[in-house]
TORLUMMAR-141871 format. One record per atom (N, C-alpha, C, O, CB): x, y, z. Coordinates in pm, whole numbers, padded with zeros to 5 digits, always signed. Atoms other than C-alpha are relative to their C-alpha. Glycine has a CB too. Layout:
BEGIN
XYZ/...
# end
This chain:
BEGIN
-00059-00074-00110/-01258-00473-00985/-00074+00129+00025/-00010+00235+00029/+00146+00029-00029/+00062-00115+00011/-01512-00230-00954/-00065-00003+00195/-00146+00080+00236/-00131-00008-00156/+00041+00034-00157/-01587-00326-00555/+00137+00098+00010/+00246+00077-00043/-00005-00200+00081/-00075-00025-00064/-01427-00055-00372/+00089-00078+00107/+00211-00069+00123/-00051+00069+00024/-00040+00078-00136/-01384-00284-00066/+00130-00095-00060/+00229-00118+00010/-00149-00108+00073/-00096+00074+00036/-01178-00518-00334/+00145+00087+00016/+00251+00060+00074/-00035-00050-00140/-00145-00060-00016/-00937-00239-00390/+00055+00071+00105/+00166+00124+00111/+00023+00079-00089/-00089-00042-00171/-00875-00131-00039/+00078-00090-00005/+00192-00050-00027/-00081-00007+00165/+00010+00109-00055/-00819-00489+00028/+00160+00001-00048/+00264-00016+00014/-00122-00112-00044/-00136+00039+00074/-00557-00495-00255/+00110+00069+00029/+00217+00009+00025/-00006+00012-00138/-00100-00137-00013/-00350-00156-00178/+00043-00047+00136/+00166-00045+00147/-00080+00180-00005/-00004+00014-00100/-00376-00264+00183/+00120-00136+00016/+00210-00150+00098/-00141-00003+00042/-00057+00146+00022/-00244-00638+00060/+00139+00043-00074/+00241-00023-00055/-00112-00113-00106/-00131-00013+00054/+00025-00488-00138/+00104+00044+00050/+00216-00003+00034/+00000+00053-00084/-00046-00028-00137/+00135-00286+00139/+00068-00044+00083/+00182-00008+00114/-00060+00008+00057/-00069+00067-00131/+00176-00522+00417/+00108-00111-00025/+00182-00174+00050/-00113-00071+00091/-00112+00126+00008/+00367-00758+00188/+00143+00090-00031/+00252+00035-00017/-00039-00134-00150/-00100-00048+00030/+00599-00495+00090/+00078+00039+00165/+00192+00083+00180/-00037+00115-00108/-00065-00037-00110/+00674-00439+00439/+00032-00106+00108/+00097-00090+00212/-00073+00100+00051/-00060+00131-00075/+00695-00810+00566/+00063-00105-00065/+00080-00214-00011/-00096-00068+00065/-00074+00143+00091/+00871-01029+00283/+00122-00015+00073/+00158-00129+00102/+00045+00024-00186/-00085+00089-00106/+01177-00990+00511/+00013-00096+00068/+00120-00151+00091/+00019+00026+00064/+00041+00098-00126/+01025-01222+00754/+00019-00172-00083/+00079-00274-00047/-00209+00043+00064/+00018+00123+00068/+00950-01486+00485/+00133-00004-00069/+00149-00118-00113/-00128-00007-00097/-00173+00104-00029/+01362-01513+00417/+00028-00085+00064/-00027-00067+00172/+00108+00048+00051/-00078+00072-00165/+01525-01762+00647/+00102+00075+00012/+00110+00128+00122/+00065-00174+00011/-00141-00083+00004/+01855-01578+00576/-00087+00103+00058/-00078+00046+00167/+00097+00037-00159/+00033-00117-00054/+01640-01234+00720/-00079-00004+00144/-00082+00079+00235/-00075+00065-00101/+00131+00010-00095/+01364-01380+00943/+00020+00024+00146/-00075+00063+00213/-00064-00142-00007/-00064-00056-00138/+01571-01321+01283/+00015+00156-00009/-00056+00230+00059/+00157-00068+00029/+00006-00144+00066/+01666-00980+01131/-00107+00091+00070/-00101+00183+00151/-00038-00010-00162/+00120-00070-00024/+01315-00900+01144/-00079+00004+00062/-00177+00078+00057/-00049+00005-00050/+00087-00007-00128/+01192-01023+01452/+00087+00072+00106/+00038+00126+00205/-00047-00154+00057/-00123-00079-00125/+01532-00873+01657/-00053+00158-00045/-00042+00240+00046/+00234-00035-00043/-00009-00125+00029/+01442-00547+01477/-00191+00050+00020/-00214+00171+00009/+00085+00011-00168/+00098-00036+00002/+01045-00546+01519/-00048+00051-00125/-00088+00166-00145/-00003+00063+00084/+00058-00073+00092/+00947-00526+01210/-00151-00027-00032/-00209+00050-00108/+00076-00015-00108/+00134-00033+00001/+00594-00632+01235/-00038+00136+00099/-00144+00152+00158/-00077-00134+00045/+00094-00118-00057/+00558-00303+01392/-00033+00078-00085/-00132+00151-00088/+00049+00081+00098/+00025-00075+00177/+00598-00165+01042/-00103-00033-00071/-00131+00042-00164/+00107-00035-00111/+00107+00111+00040/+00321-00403+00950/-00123+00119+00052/-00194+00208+00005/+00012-00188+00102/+00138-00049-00125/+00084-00287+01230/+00015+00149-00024/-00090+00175-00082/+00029-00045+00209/-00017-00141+00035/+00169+00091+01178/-00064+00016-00159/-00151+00100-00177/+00172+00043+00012/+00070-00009+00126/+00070+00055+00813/-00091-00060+00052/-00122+00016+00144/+00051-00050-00128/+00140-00001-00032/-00232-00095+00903/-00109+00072+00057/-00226+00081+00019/-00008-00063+00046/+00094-00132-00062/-00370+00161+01125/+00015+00115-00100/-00089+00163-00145/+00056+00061+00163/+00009-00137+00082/-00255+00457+00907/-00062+00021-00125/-00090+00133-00166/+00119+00044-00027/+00078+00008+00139/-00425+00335+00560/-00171-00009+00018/-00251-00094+00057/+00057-00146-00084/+00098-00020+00030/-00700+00495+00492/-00066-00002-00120/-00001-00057-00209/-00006+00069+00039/+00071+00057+00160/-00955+00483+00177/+00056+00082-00050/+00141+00050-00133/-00162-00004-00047/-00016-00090+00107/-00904+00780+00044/+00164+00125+00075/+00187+00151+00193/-00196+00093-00029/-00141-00057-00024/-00523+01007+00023/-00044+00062+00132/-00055+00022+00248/+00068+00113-00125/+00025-00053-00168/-00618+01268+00241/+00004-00026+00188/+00066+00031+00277/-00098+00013-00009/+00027+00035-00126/-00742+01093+00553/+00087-00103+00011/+00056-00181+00101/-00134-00029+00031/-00141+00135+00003/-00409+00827+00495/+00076+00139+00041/+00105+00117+00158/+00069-00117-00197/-00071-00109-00066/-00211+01215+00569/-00028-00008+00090/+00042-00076+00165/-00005+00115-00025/+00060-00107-00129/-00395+01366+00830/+00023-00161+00105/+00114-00142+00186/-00234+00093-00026/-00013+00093-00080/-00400+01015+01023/+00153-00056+00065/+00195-00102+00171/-00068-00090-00067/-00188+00048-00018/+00009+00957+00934/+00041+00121+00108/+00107+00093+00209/+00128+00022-00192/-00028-00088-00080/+00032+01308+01093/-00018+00001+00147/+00058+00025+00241/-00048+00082-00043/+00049-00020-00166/-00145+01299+01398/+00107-00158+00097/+00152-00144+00211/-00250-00034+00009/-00030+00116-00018/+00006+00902+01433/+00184+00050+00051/+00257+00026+00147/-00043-00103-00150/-00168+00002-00055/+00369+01042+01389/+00003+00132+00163/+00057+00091+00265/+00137+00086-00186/+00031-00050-00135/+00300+01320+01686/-00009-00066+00118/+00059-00035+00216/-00100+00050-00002/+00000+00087-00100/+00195+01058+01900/+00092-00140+00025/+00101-00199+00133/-00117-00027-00004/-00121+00102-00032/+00467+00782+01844/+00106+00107+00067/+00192+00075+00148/+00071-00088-00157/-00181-00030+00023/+00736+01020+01850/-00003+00088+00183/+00095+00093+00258/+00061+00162-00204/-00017-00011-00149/+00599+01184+02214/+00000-00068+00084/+00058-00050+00191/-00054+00051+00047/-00018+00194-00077/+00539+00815+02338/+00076+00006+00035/+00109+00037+00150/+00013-00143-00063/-00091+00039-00035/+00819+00726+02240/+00135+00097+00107/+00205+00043+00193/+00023-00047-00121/-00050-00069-00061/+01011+01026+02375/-00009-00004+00183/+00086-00005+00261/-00043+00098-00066/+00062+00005-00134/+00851+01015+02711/-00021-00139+00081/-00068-00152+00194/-00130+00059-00017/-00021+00124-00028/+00899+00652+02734/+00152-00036+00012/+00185-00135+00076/-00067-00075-00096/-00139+00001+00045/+01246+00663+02665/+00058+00080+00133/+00143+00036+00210/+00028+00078-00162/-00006-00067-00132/+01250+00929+02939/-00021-00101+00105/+00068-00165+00159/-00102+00113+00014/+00010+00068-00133/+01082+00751+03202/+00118-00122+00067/+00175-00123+00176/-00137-00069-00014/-00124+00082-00010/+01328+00462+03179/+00137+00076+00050/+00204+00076+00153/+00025-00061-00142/-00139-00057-00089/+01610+00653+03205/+00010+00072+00080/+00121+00078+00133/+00083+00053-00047/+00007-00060-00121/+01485+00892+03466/+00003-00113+00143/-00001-00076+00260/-00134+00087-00013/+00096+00084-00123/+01399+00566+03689/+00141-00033+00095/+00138-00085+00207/-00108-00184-00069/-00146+00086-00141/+01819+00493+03845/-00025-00082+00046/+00040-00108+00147/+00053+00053+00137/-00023+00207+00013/+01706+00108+03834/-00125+00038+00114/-00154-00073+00160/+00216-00132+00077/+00123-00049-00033/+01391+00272+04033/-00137-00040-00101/-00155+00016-00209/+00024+00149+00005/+00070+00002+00091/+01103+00137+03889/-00142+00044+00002/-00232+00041-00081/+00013-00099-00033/+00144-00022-00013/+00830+00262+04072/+00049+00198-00062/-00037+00274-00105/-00086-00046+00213/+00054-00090+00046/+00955+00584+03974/-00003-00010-00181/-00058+00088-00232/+00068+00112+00067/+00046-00017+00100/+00947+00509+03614/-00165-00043-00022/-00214-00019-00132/+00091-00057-00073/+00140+00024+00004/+00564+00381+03686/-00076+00142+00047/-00187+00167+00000/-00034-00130+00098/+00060-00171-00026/+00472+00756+03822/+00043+00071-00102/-00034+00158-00142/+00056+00088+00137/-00006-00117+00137/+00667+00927+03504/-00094-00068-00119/-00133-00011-00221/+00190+00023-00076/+00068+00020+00137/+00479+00704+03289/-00172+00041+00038/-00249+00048-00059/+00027-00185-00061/+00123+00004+00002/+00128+00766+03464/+00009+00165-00029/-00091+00213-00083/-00077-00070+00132/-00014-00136+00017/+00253+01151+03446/-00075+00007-00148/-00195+00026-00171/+00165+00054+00010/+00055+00016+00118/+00241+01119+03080/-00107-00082-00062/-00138-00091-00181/+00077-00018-00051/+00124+00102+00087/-00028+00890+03011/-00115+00099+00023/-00197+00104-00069/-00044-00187+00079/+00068-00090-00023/-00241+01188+03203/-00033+00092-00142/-00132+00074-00213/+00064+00063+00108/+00031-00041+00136/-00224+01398+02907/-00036-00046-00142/-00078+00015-00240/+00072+00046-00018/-00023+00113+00137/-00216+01156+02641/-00156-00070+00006/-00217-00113-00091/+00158-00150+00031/+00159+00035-00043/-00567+01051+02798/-00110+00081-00017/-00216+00062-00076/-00014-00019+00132/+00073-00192+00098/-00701+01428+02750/-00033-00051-00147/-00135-00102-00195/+00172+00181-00034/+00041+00038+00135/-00646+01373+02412/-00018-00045-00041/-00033-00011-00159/+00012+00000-00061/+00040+00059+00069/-00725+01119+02342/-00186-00023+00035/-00267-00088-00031/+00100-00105+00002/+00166+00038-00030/-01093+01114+02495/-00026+00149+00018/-00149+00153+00010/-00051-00116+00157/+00032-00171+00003/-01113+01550+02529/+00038+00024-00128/-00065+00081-00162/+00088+00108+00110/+00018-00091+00114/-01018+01666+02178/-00085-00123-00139/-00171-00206-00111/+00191+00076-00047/+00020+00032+00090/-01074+01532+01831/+00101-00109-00052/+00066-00190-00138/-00019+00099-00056/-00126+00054+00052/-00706+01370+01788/-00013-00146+00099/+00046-00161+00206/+00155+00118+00029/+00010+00134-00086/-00793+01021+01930/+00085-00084-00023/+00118-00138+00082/-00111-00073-00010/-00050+00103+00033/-00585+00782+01759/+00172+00093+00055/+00265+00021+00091/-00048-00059-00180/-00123-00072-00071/-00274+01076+01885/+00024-00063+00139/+00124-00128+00167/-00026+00166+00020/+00026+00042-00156/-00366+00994+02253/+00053-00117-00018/+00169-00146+00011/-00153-00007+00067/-00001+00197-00021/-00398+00605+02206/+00120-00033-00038/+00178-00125+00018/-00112-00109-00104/-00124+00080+00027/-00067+00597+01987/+00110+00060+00146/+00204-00002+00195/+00069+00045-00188/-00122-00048-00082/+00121+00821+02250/-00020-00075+00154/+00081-00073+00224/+00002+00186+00010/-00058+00123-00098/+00041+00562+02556/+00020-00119-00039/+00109-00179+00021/-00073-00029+00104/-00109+00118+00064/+00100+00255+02346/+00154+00068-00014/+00233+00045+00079/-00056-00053-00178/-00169-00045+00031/+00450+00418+02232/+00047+00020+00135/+00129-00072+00144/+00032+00157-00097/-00046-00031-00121/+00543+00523+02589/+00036-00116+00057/+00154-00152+00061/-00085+00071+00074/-00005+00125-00053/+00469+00198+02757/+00095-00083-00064/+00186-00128+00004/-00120-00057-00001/-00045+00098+00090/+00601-00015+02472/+00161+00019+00061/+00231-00048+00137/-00037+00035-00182/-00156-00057-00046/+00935+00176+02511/+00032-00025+00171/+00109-00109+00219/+00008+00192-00033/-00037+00027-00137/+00945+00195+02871/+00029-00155+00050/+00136-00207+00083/-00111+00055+00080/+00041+00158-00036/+00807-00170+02951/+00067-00089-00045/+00113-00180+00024/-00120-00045-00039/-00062+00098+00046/+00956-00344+02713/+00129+00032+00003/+00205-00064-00013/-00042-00037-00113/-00175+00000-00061/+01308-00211+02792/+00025-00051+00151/+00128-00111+00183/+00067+00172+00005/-00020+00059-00143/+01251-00292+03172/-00013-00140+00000/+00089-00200+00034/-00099+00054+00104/+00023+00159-00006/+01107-00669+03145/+00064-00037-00097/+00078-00159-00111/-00139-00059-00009/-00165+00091+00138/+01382-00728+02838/-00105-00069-00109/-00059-00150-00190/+00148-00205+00103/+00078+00073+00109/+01071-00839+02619/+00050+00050-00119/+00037-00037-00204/-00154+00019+00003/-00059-00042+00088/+01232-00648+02367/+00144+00018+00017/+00182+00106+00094/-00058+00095-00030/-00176-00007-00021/+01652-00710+02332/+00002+00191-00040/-00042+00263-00130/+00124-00140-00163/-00089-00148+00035/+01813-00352+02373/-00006+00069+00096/-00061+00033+00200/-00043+00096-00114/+00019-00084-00129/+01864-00043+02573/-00114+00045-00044/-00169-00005-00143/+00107+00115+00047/+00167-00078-00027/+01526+00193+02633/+00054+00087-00190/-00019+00101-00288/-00025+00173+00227/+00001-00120+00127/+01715+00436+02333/+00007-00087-00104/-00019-00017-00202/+00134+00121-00012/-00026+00099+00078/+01779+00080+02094/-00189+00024-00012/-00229+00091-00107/+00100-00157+00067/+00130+00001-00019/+01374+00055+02184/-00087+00121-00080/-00176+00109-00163/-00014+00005+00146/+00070-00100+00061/+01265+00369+02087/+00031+00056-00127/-00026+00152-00179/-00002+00090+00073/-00033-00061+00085/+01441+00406+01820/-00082-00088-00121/-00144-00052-00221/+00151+00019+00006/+00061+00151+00088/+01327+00040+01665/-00217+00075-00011/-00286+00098-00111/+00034-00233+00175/+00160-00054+00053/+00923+00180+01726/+00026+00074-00098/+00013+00045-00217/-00096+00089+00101/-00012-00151+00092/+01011+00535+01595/+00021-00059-00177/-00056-00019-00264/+00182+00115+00066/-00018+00028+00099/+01149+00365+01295/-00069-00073-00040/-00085-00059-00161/+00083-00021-00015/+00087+00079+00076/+00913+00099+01241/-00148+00114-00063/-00202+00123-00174/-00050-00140+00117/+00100-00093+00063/+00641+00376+01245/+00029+00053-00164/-00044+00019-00257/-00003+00131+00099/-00028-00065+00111/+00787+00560+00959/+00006-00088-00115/-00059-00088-00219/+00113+00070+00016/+00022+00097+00148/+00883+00286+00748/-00151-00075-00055/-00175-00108-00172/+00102-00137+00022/+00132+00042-00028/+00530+00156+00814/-00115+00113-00070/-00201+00102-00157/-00012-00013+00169/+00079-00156+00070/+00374+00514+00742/-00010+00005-00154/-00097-00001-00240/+00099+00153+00037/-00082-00023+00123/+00587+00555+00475/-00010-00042-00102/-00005+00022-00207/+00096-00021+00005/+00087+00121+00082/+00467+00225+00307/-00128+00059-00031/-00156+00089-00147/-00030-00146+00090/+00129-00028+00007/+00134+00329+00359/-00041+00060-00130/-00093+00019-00234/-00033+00079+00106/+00032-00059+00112/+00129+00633+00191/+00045+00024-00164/-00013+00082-00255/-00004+00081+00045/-00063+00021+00152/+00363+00566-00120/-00111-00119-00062/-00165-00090-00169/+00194-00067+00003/+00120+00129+00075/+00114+00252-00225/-00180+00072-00004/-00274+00037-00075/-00006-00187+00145/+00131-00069+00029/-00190+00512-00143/+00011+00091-00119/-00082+00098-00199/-00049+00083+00121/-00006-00078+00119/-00059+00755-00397/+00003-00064-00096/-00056-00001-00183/+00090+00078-00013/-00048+00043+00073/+00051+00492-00629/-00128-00098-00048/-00177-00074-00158/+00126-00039+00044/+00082+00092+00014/-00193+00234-00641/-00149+00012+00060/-00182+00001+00178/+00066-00098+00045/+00100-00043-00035/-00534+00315-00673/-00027+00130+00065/-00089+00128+00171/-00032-00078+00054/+00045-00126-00147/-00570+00676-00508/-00102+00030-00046/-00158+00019-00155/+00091+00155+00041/+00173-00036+00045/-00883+00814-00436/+00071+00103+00144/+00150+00096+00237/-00194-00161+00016/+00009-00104-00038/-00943+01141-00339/-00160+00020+00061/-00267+00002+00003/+00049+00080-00106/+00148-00048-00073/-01220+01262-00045/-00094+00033-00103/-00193-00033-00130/+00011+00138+00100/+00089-00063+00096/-01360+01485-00309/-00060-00121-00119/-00178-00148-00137/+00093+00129-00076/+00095+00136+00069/-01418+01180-00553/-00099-00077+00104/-00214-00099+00065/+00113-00133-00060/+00118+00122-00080/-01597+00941-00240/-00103+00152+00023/-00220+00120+00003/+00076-00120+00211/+00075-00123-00045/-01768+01304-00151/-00117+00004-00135/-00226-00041-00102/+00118+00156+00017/+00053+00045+00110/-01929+01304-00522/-00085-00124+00007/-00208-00121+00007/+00097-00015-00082/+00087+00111+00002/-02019+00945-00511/-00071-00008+00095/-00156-00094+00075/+00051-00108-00012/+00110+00031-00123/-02210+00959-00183/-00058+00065-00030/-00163+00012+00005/+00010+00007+00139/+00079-00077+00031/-02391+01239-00313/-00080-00012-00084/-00197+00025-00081/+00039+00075-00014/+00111+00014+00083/-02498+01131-00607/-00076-00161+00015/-00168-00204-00053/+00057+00033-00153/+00109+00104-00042/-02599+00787-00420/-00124+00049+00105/-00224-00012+00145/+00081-00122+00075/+00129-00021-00097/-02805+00986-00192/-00108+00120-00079/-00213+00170-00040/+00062+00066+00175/+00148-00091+00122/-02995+01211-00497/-00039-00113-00056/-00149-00100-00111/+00047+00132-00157/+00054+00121+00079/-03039+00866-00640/-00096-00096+00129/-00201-00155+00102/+00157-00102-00076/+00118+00061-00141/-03210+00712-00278/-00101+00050-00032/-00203-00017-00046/+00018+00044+00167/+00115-00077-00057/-03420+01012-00278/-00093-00005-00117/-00214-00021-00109/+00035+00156+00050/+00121-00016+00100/-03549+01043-00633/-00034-00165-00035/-00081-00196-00144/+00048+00102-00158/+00027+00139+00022/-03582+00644-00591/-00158+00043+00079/-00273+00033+00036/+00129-00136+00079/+00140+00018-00058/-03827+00721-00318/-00119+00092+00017/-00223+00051+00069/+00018-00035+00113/
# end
């Protein structure tokens, strides 16, 4: 087990099962598709990173952008009084900013989660692809994020952690070892 790539693989694998064995019940497996819980899945997947640190800073910026998504998705819907073109102008309102940041600053994956979350919420409360009201909706993302997050980083601390400053070390001393190779 000395392949980093193995033990991503594994932390990553231990992860997604701890956050989908519901599914594989029959007694739960409705449960967990009425409640979205592969979003808990997919949320841990994006937020696990190699090393602790950049598994934070990613959960951080990630929960910022679900939670104004979803906020602002949740809005649009209920601003729309069965109006739907105006919930298609509050959502391009907010997707405006959410586009800034995500292609003008540094916080990219903020941007990208906060018009997925918006839409999701909005959209999928209007076309009924998701059972519930817009606030049932946003609440089911919001929560899958966290539990999803949440997963993430308890199995990054726990299993296997690696710290920047350790991969920071090892790239360093693979690149004094390149140089006095060549």
């Amino acid at each position: 087990m000395s392949s980093e790539d193995v033990l991503y693989s594994l932390k990553l694998t231990v992860a997604v099962f701890l956050v989908t064995w519901p599914a594989f019940l029959s007694a739960w497996n409705y449960w967990y598709y009425i409640n979205r819980g592969l979003w808990a899945a997919l949320q841990l997947v994006l937020i696990t990173e190699v090393a602790i640190g950049n598994s934070i800073f990613i959960f951080i910026l990630r929960a910022v952008g679900t939670t104004i998504g979803c906020l602002w998705g949740w809005a649009a819907y209920e601003a729309r009084g069965g109006d739907r073109v105006v919930c298609v102008v509050l959502l391009v309102i907010g997707i405006l900013p959410s586009t800034y940041v995500q292609l003008g600053t540094k916080y990219v994956k903020a941007g990208m989660v906060s018009i997925v979350s918006m839409c999701v919420v909005a959209l999928a409360t209007e076309d009924q692809t998701v059972t519930g009201t817009a606030t049932e909706n946003f609440l089911k993302r919001w929560i899958a994020f966290l539990i999803g997050g949440s997963v993430a980083l308890i199995v990054e601390f726990i299993l296997f952690p690696v710290k920047a400053r350790d991969r920071l070390v090892e790239s360093l001393a693979s690149s004094i070892r390149h140089i006095s190779d060549m």
